[in-house]
N, C-alpha and C positions, 0 to 999 in steps of 0.2 A: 500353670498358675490358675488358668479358666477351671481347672476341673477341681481343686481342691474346696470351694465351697461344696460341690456337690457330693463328693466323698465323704465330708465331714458330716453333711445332711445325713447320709446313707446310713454313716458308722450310728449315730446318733438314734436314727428312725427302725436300723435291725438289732439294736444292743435295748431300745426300748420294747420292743417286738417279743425281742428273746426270754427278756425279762417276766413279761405277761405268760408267757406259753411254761414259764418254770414258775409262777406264781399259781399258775392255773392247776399244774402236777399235782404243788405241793399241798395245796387245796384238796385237790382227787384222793390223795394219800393219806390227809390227814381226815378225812372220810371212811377211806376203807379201814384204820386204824380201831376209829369212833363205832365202825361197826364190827369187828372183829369184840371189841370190848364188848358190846351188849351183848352181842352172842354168847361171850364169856359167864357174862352174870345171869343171862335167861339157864344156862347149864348148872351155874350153880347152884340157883333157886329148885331147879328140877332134881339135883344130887341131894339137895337138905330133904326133900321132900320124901326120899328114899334112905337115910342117913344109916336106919338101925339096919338095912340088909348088906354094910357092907360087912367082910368077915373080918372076925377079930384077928387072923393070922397076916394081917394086913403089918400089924405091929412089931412084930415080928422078924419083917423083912431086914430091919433095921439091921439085924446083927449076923444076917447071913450072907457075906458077899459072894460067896457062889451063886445064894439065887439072885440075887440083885444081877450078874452078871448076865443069869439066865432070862431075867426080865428085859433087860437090856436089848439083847440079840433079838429077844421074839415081842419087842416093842412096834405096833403098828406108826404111832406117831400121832401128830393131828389134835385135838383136846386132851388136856391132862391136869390133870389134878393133883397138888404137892401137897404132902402130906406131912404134918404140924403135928408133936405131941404137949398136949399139955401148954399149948404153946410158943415152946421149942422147938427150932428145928433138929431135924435127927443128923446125929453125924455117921455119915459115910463118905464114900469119896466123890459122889455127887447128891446133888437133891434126888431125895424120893419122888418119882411122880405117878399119879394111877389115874384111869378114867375108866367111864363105866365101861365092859364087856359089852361081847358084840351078841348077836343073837343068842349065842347058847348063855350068855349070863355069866360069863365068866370073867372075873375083874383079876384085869392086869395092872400090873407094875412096871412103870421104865425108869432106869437112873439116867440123868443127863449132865452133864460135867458143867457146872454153875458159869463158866466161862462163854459157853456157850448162848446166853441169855445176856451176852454182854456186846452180840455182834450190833453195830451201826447201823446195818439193813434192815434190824429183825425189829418186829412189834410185839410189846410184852404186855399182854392185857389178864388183871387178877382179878378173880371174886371169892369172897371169904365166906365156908361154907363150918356152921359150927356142929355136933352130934351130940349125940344123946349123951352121948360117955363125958362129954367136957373136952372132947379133944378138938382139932381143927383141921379142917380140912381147904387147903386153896387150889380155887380151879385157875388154871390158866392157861393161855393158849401163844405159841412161840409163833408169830406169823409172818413170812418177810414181805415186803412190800413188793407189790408187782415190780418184777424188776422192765417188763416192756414197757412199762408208763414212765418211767422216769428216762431210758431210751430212748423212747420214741420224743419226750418232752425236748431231751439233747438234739438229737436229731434236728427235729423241726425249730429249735432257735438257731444250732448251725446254719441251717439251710435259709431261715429269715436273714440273717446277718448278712451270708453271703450272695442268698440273692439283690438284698437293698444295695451293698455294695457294687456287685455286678450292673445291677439297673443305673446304679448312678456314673460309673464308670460308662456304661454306653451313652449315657445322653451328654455324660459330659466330653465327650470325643466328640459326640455328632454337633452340639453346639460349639465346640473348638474349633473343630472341621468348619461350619456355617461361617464365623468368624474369620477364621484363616481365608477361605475363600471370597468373602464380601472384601476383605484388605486389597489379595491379591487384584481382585477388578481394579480397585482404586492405582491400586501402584500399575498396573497394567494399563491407564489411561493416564497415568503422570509420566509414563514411558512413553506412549503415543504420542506427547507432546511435540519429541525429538524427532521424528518422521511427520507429523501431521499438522503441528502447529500450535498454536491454542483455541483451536477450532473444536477439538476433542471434549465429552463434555461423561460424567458418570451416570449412571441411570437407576437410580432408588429403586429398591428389590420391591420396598412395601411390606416387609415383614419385621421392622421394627422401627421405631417414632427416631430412636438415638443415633441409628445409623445413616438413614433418610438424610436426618439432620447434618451427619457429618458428611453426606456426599453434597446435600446444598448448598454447604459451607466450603466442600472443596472445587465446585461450578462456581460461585462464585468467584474462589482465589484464581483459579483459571482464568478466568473472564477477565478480571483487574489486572494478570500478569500480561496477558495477552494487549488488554490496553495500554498500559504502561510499556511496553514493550515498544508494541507497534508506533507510539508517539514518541519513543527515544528516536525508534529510528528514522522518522518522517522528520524530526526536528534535527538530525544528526546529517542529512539528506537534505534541508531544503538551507541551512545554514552553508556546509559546503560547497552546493550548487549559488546560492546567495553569492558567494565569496566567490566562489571561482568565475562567474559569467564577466563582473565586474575587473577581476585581475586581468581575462584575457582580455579584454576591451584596451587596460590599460597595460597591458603587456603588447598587443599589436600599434599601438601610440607611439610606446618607448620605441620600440625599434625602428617606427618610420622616423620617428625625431631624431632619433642616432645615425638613422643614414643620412639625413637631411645637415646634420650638426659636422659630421665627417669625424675627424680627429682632436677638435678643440677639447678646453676643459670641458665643456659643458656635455660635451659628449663621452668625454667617462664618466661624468657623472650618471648622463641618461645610464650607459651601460650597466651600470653599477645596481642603479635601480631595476634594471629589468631582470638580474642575476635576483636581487630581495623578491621580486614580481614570483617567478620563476619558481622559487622556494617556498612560498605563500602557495602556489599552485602544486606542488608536490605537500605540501602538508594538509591542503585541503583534500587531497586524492589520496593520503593516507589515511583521514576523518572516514572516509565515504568508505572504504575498505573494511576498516574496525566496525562500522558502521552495520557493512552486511554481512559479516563475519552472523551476526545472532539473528537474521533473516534467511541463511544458510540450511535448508532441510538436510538431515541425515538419506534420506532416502535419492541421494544423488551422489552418496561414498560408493567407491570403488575397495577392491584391495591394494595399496600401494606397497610396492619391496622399496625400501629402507635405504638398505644396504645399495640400490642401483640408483636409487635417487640421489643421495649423498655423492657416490661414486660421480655419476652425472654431472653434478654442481660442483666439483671439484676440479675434473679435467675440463671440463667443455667452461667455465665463468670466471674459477679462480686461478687457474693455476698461474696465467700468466699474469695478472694481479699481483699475484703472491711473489712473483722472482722480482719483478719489477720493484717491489717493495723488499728486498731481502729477507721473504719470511719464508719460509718452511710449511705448506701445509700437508698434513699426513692424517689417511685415513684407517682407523681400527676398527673392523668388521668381520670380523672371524663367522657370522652367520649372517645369513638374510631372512629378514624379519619382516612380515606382512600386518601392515593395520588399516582397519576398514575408515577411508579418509579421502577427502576431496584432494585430489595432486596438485591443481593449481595453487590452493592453500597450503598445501603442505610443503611444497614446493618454495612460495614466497615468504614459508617461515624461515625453513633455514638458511634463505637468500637473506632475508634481516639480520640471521645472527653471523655468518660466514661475513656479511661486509662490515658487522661493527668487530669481529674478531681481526678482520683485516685492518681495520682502522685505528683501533686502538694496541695493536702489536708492534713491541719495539724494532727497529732491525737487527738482523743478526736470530732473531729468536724464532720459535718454530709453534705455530698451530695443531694441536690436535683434536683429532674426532674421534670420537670413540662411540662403534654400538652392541651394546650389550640388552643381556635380557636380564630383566630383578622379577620373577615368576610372572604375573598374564601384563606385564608391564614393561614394552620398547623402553629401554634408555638408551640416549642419544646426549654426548657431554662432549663439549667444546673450550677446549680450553686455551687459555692465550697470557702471555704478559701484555702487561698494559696496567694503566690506571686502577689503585687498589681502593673498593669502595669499601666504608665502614660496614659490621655488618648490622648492625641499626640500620643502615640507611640500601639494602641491598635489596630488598625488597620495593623502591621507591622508585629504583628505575624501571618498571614499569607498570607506574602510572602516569597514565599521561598526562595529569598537569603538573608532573614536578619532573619528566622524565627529561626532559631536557636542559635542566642546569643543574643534576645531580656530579659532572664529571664539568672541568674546567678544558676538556680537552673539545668541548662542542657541544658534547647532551651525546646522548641515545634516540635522540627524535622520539618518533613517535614507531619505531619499527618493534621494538619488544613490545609495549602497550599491544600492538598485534598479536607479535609471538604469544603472548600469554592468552589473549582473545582465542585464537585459534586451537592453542592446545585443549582451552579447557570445553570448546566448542567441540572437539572430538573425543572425549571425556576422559582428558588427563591434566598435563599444570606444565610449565616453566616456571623456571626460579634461576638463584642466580646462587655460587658456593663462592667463599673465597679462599684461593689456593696460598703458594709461600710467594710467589713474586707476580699475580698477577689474578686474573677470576677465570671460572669455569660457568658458563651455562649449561642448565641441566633441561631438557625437554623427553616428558614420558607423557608415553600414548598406549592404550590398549593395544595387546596383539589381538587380531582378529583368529576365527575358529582355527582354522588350518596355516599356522604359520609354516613357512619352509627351512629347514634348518639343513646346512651344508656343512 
């Protein structure tokens, strides 16, 4: 797209080029023409002036085409002089033509086939010479036009055109090229973000005002992202810690006053309150998680296998969860799959979806995991009966201020609002499908360079 102005410029600046250089020819041409002519008539004035020595057997010729042919064959060429009688031209099978004799004085005759004065290339210059007898003589001279000048004129507009072309095609690579690469920096420092922070800032080349302008403008958004950021999470951070310091205070209370109370009512009451305490304190310590979830450097991922980790959290967390509850969980992993990713995160994402699949799974019914690969992209899909959400509203659980009275069966807490934090912090998504009797959670993550496939 960058190069077609400058193409357009080129066609433009060598088809005007060209233009000049064939104006200029036709000029040249119509010169040697102009003078080929006066040569003609300085010849003819010279032939009047000699009129009575040509011979009368000139007349003659007319009616002999043997010798016509013989004039023909031993015609030198070059100035010639057509010959009129009376005014008439003479009929043979071409025009008559003669010009003076060469040193010895001898005048020739050449016929030339009338068609031949009719070539495109040829220049036809006449001068009318009258004789003593009343007959007429016209000199004229068959000239072709240099044919090297109009060549060479080709030539050199070809070569204007396509060298304009060519110039503009180079400058416009080399400023595409400049373009493409000042981006690249840019995008190459909105990438540093993710290892470095918003610390990262771009550095004006100084070789154009527009570009300058858009890196100040993108230090800037850097700068307010990084503010805006850093203040979610100091406010996301000092509200939880706010909330939690106060809970345990009143959570170490409840429990003395409930050992103190023993078993009265007043003491399942206290108890009761210390289970809400309790839960208030695990929602705060899920705030603070989501929290550092985007305070997280990339530059502290590992490669994590999938496949082992799943595996892992299945035998060693769930399995006996899962009988105790009469469910089924089964794992589908036909490969093991590496993504460049913090384990402990990655870890307490599928611990969030593994316990609300557990939670929300009828008895009797069976949990699957399935992981597959959809090309540079881990999918990992969970699927379970239980609670069928509309799919308007499938998207809602998680966010977390509505993620917990989307389902009448409890909420989802605040553990998918993670899942989702997490995945897209490792730069993919959760989401959520719904199946014929129940939902599937879907979580996809980049495969990192060298996945392992088995």
């Amino acid at each position: 797209m960058m190069m077609r102005p400058f193409l357009l410029i080129a066609t433009l600046g060598g088809s005007l080029s060209a233009f000049g250089v064939l104006l200029t020819a036709r000029i040249a041409s119509s010169s040697q023409a102009e003078a080929i002519q006066a040569r003609v008539e300085a010849q003819a004035v010279a032939i009047a002036e000699h009129g009575d020595t040509i011979p009368d057997y000139v007349r003659a010729l007319a009616q002999s085409q043997s010798v016509l042919d013989a004039c023909t064959r031993s015609a030198p060429g070059s100035l010639i002089v057509m010959l009129r009688e009376e005014g008439r031209p003479l009929q043979a099978t071409g025009s008559i033509l003669a010009w003076p004799g060469a040193s010895d004085g001898i005048f020739r005759v050449a016929v030339n086939p009338p068609e031949h004065c009719a070539l495109e290339h040829s220049v036809e210059a006449i001068g009318v010479v009258r004789t003593y007898s009343g007959g007429q003589f016209m000199v004229a001279q068959l000239a072709e036009r240099d044919p090297s000048l109009r060549q060479a004129a080709l030539l050199i507009a070809v070569c204007l055109v396509v060298l304009n072309v060519g110039l503009a095609y180079v400058l416009g690579r080399r400023a595409e090229q400049s373009q493409v690469a000042r981006i690249g920096r840019l995008t190459r420092v909105l990438d540093a973000i993710e290892t470095s922070g918003f610390t990262v800032r771009a550095e004006p080349d100084g070789r154009g005002a527009a570009f300058d302008l858009l890196v100040n403008h993108v230090n800037a958004m850097i700068a307010r992202m990084g503010d805006l950021t850093g203040n979610l999470s100091r406010l996301t951070l000092h509200i939880a810690h706010d909330l939690r310091s106060p809970l345990e205070i009143l959570q170490r209370h409840l429990r003395r006053l409930h050992q103190q109370m023993g078993d009265s009512d007043i003491g399942s009451e206290m108890s009761e309150a210390r289970e809400k305490v309790t839960a208030l304190m695990a929602r705060c310590e899920q705030l603070l998680a989501i929290a550092r979830i985007e305070t997280t450097s990339t530059a502290s991922f590992t490669s994590v296998p999938l496949r082992e980790q799943l595996s892992m959290l299945i035998e060693d967390m769930f399995l006996d969860h899962s009988i105790s509850c009469n469910v089924s969980l089964d794992l589908e992993a036909p490969m093991e799959l590496n993504v460049p990713g913090q384990p402990e995160m990655i870890q307490r994402m599928f611990t969030n979806l593994l316990q609300n699949a557990l939670k929300f799974a009828k008895p009797g019914t069976a949990i699957l995991v399935r992981l597959t690969r959809d090309g540079v992209m881990a999918c990992v899909r969970i699927s379970n009966t239980g609670p069928i959400v509309s799919g308007d509203r499938l998207d809602q659980i998680f966010d977390p201020h509505v993620a917990t009275s989307v389902t009448s069966g409890g909420g989802y807490g605040l553990g998918l609002p993670f899942v989702r934090a997490a995945a897209r912090r490792h730069g993919g998504d959760a989401y959520a499908e719904p199946i014929a009797d129940g939902m599937c959670m879907v979580v996809r993550l980049p495969i990192g360079r060298d996945p392992i496939v088995s």
